[in-house]
Each structure stands twice: as C-alpha cells, then as structure tokens.
C-alpha positions as CSV (number, residue, x, y, z in Angstrom):
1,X,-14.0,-29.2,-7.0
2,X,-12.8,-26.4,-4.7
3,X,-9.6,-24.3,-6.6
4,X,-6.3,-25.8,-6.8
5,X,-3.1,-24.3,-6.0
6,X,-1.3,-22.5,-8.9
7,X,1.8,-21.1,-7.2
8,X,3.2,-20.1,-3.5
9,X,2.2,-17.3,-1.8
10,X,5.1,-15.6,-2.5
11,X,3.9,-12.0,-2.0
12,X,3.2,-12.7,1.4
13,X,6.7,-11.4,1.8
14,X,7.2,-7.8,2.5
15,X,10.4,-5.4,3.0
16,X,12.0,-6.7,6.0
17,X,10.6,-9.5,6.7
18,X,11.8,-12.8,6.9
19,X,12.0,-15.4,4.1
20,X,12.2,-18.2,5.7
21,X,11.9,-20.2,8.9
22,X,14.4,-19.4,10.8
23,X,16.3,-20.9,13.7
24,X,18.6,-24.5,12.7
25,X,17.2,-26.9,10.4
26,X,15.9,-29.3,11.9
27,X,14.8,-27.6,15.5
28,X,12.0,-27.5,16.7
29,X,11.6,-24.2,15.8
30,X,12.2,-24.5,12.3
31,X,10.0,-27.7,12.1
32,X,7.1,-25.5,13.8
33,X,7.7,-22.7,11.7
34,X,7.3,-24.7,8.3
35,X,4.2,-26.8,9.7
36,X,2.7,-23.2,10.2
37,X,3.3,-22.1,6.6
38,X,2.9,-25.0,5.1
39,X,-0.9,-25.3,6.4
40,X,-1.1,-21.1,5.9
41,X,-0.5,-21.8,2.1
42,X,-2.6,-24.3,1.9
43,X,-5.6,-22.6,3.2
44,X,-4.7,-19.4,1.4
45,X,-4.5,-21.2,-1.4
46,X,-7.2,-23.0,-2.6
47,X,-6.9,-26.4,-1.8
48,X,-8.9,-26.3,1.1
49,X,-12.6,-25.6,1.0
50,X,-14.0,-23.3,3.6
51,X,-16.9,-25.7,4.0
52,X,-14.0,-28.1,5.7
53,X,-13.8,-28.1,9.4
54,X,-10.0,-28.1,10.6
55,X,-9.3,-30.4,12.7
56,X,-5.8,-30.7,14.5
57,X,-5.6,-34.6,13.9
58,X,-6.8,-34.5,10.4
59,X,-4.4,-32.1,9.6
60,X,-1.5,-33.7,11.3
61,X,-2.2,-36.9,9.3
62,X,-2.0,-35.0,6.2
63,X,1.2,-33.1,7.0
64,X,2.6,-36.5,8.6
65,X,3.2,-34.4,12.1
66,X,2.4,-34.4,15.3
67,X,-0.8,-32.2,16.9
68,X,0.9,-30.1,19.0
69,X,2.6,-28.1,15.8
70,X,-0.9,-27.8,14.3
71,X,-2.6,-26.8,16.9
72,X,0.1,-24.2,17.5
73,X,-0.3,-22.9,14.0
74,X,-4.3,-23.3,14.4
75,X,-3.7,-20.3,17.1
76,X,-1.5,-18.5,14.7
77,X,-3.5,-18.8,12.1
78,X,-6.5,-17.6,14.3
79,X,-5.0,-14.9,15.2
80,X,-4.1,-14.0,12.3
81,X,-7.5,-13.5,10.9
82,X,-7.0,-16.6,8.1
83,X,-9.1,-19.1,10.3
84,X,-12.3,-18.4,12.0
85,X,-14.0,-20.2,14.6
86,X,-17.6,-21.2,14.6
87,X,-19.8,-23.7,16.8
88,X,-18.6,-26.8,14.7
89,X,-14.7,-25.8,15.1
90,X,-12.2,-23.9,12.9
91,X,-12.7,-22.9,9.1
92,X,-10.7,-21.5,6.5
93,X,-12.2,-17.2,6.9
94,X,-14.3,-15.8,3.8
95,X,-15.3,-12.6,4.7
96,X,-18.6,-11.4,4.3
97,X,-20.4,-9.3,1.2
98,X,-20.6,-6.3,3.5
99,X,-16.7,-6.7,4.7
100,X,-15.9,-8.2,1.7
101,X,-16.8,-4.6,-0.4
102,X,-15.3,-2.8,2.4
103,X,-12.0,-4.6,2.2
104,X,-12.1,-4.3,-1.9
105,X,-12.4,0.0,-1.3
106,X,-9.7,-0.7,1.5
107,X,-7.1,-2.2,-1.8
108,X,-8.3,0.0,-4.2
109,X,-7.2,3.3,-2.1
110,X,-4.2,1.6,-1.4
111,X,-3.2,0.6,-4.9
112,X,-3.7,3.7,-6.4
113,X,-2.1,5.8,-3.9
114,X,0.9,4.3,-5.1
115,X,0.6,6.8,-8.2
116,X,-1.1,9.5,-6.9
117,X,2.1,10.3,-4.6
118,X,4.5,10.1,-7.4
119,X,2.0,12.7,-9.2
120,X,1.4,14.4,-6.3
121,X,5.3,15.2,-5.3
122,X,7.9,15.4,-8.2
123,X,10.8,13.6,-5.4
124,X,9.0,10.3,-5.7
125,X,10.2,7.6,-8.3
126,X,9.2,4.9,-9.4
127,X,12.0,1.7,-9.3
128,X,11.9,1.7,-13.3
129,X,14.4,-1.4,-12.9
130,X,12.0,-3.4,-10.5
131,X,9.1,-2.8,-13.0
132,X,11.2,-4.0,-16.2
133,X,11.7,-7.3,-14.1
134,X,8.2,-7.8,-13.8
135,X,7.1,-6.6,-17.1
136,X,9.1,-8.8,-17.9
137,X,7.2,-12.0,-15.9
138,X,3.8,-10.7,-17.7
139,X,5.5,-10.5,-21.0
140,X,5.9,-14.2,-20.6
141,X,2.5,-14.9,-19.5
142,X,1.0,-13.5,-22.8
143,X,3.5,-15.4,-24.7
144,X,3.0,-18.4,-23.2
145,X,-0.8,-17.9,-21.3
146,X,-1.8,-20.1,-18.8
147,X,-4.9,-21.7,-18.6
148,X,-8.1,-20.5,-16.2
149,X,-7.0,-21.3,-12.4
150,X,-7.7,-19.6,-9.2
151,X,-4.4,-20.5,-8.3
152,X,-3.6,-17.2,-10.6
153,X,-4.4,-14.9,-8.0
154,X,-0.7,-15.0,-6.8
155,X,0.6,-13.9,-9.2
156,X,-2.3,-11.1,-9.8
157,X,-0.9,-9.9,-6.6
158,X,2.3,-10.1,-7.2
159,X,2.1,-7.9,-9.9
160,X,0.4,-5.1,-7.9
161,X,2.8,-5.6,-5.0
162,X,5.5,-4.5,-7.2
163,X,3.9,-1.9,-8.5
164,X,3.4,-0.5,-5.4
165,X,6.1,-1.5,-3.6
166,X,8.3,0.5,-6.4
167,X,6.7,3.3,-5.2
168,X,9.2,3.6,-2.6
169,X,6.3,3.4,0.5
170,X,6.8,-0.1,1.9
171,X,4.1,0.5,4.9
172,X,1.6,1.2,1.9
173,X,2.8,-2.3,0.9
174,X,2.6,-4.2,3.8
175,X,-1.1,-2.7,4.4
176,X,-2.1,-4.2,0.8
177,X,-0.3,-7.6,1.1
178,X,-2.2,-7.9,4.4
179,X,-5.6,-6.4,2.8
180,X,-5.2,-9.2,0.1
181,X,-5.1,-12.0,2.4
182,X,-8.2,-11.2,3.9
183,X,-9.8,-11.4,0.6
184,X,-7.5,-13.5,-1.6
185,X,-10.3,-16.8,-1.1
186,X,-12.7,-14.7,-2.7
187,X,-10.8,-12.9,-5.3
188,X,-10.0,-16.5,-6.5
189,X,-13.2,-15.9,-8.7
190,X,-11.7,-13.6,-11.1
191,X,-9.6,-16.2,-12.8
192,X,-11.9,-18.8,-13.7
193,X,-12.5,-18.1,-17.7
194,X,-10.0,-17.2,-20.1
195,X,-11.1,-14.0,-21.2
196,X,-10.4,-12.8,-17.1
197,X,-7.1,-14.7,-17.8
198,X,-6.2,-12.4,-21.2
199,X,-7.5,-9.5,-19.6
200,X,-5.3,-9.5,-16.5
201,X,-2.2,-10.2,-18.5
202,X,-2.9,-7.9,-21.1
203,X,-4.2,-5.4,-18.3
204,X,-0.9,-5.4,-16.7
205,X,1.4,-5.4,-19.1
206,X,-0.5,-1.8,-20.1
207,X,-0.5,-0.5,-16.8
208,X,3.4,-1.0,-16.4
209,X,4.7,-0.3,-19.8
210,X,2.5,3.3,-18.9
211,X,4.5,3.6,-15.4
212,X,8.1,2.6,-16.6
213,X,7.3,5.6,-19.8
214,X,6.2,7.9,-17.2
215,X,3.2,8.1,-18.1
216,X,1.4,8.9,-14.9
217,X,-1.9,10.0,-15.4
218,X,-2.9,7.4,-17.9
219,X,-1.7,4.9,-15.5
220,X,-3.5,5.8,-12.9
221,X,-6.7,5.5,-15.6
222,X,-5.9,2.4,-16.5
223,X,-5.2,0.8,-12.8
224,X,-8.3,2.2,-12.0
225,X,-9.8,0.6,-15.0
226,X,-8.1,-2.6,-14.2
227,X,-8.8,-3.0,-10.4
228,X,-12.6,-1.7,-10.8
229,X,-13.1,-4.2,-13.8
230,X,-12.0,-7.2,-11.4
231,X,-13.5,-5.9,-8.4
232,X,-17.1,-6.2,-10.2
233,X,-16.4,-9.9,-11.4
234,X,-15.2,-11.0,-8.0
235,X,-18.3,-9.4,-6.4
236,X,-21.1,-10.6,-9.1
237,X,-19.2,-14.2,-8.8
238,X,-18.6,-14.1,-4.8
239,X,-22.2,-13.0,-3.9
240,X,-23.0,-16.5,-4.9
241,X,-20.8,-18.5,-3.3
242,X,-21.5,-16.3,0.0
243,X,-24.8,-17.5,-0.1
244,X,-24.0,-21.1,-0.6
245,X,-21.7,-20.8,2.8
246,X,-24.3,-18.8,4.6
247,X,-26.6,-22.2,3.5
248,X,-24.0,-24.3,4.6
249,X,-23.0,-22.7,8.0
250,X,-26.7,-22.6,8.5
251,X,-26.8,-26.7,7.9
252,X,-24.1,-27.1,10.5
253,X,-26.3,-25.8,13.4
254,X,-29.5,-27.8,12.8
C-alpha cells in the first residue's frame, strides 16, 4: 500500500503568505481555492500513488465536486510542477535519480546556509524563542514516539523550516519549502523503520539544543551529519522505487 497521510502540509506556508482561502465562505472562490488544496495535500501527501492517472471526473467523485474546480486545480497543480503530464494523462511528479540528487544538493546548500551566515556575520541571530517552541514539538515526539509513517516527513520539514526560517532570511525559506515539494514524494522513504524515526527525533532535538546554546559550529556539524545521513537512505531506498515507475511508465505505452 502506497504511504498514508500523517499530518497537513503545514510548512507549505511561508512569511507572507496566505493561510487560508480567501475570499467569503462559501464563493466560488473560496470553494475553488479549498478543492485546489485539498487535492494538492493529497497528492503531496501520500495517499495518492504516482502510478494513478488523475482524472478530473475521478477526482471530482472523490471530493463530491464538480469538474470544472478540478480541472482548474489540475492546471494549477501543473503549473506548479506537483503533476506531470504523460501520454496516458496527468500523474502525481517524482522526479528523476539525476534531478532528484540535484534537488537533494539544492536543500542541503540551502539548509546549511542558514548557519553559515549567523557564523559568517556577528549581526545575524537566531529567533532563540521560535526554536524553544519547536524544541519543544520534538521534545514530545521522543517522549511520546510515533510509529514508522511516511506521513512523517511533514513534520521533518517543519522542523528544518524553523530552523531556517529563524535565521532571519525568509527568501532562503521560501526557496527550501519550494525545494521540498519537488522532492517530498521521495523523501517519504526516510521514515519507514523505526530506527530512521529515533534518529530524526533524536537528530533534531541535538541540532537545536546546539543552536538555541549558541553553539554554532557544532551545529553546523551535526546538520550536516543529519541531512547527509537522510539524504543517503532516501537515495539507496528511492533508486528502487524509480525503477519500478520507469517499469511502470514503460507498461503504459505498450
């Protein structure tokens, strides 16, 4: 069975942008709007295999809409780079090995820049206050840890949103939350076993705990540590699965 969802998408949400739909409840606006995210979470977030064709009607029975909402978030959706089309119609995008490893150097620069600037220039602060919230949030995942689900990765990247995002550089931020949509399908992998559950929580915890004590330099260790660790798993685990939809995709043209 493909991944199930764990929680929203909440770190979608950058600086500035909006929360929710907006426009009067009820309008068609709002009602467009909410058939767009509601299908954009679902994709994103593991509920729908990428081996599924989309199809407007199928997907309007599901959300108990009309088409002409789905197909307008079909375009959006297209356009934003979340559903691809091939010759048998519109599928959830998993990007290639090659793009794939190019995206994963892409998140790893941008990650880690969050600390190198705060070493690199004595003016720039970390939000300690923003951190102790979240610290917080991880502090309760070891205490209470959840059990293996891909659904994880939101809150994986949450967690590194945060710490970024307290870096005070919000277009660094919004370049990362959209880096991790392009590969958040994939990176689903990482949080299949427990022991890639314990280390992420434990992981974090570290890496924070280092920032919030100003520790910068052993922070910047251990993020690398930490992203380089999950970036090998998601890779060893992915290069699979890329195969089996290069099989697959190769099936739908015979």
């Amino acid at each position: 069975m493909y991944p199930v969802l764990y929680t929203d998408m909440s770190t979608d949400v950058v600086p500035g942008s909006p929360a929710a739909p907006s426009g009067p409840e009820g309008s068609a606006t709002s009602r467009r709007e909410r058939v767009y995210l509601t299908i954009r979470d679902e994709l994103m977030s593991g509920r729908v295999s990428p081996y599924e064709r989309l199809t407007e009607e199928r997907l309007a029975e599901r959300h108990g809409v009309s088409r002409t909402p789905v197909r307008e978030a079909l375009a959006r959706l297209l356009a934003d780079g979340i559903v691809v089309k091939r010759e048998s119609g519109l599928h959830l995008y998993v990007p290639s090995f090659r793009e794939l490893t190019d995206l994963y150097e892409l998140r790893i620069t941008l990650e880690l820049r969050g600390l190198t600037r705060a070493l690199e220039d004595p003016t720039v602060h970390h939000d300690r206050a923003r951190l102790e919230g979240e610290l917080a949030h991880w502090y309760g995942f070891r205490d209470d840890r959840p059990a293996p689900d891909a659904g994880f990765v939101s809150q994986d990247e949450r967690f590194h949103f945060t710490l970024l995002d307290a870096s005070g550089n919000p277009a660094l931020t919004q370049a990362l939350a959209q880096t991790n949509r392009r590969i958040r399908s994939v990176r689903m992998y990482d949080y299949l076993t427990e022991d890639r559950m314990a280390a992420t929580i434990d992981e974090h915890i570290g890496i924070a705990e280092l920032v919030v004590r100003d520790r910068l330099p052993q922070a910047l260790e251990a993020l690398r540590a930490h992203v380089g660790a999950s970036r090998e798993v998601v890779m060893e685990r992915a290069a699979a699965a890329l195969e089996m939809t290069r099989l697959m995709a190769r099936e739908e043209q015979r």
